[in-house]
Each structure stands twice: as C-alpha cells, then as structure tokens.
C-alpha positions, 0 to 999 in steps of 0.5 A, a space after each residue: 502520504 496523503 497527498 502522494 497517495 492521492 496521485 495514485 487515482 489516475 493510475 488505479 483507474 486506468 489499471 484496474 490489475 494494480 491496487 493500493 493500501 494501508 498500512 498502520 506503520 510510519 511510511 518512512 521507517 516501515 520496512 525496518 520496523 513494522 515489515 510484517 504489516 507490508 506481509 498483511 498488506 501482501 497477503 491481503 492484496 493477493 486475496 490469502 
C-alpha cells in the first residue's frame, strides 16, 4: 500500500481540497471487517 500510497503525492499537491489517510486495518479486507475505522478516518477528514 505503500507504494500505491506514494502515487498519491502529484495529486495531493496539485489539489490541495483532496487529502489521504490511514487507517489501522488490513486494506484488503477493511470495508468488511474494520468499517469503523473508515468512519474515524471520515470523521477525521471532515474535521468532527
């Protein structure tokens, strides 16, 4: 994920209205198992 991850920085420096996180869960099985911390990350993102 890291290297995906890292494919991200062109975009997060032209758009400075999009941002990334992380999130402590197993990327491939994280909207099935650990859904909760996508809502933290949200939360986070969105500043609540």
């Amino acid at each position: 994920m890291e290297s995906a991850r890292a494919t991200l920085t062109p975009v997060l420096a032209r758009n400075p209205n999009i941002t990334s996180t992380k999130v402590a869960g197993n990327h491939s099985k994280i909207v099935r198992k650990d859904f909760r911390a996508i809502a933290d990350a949200v939360r986070g993102l969105a500043g609540t």
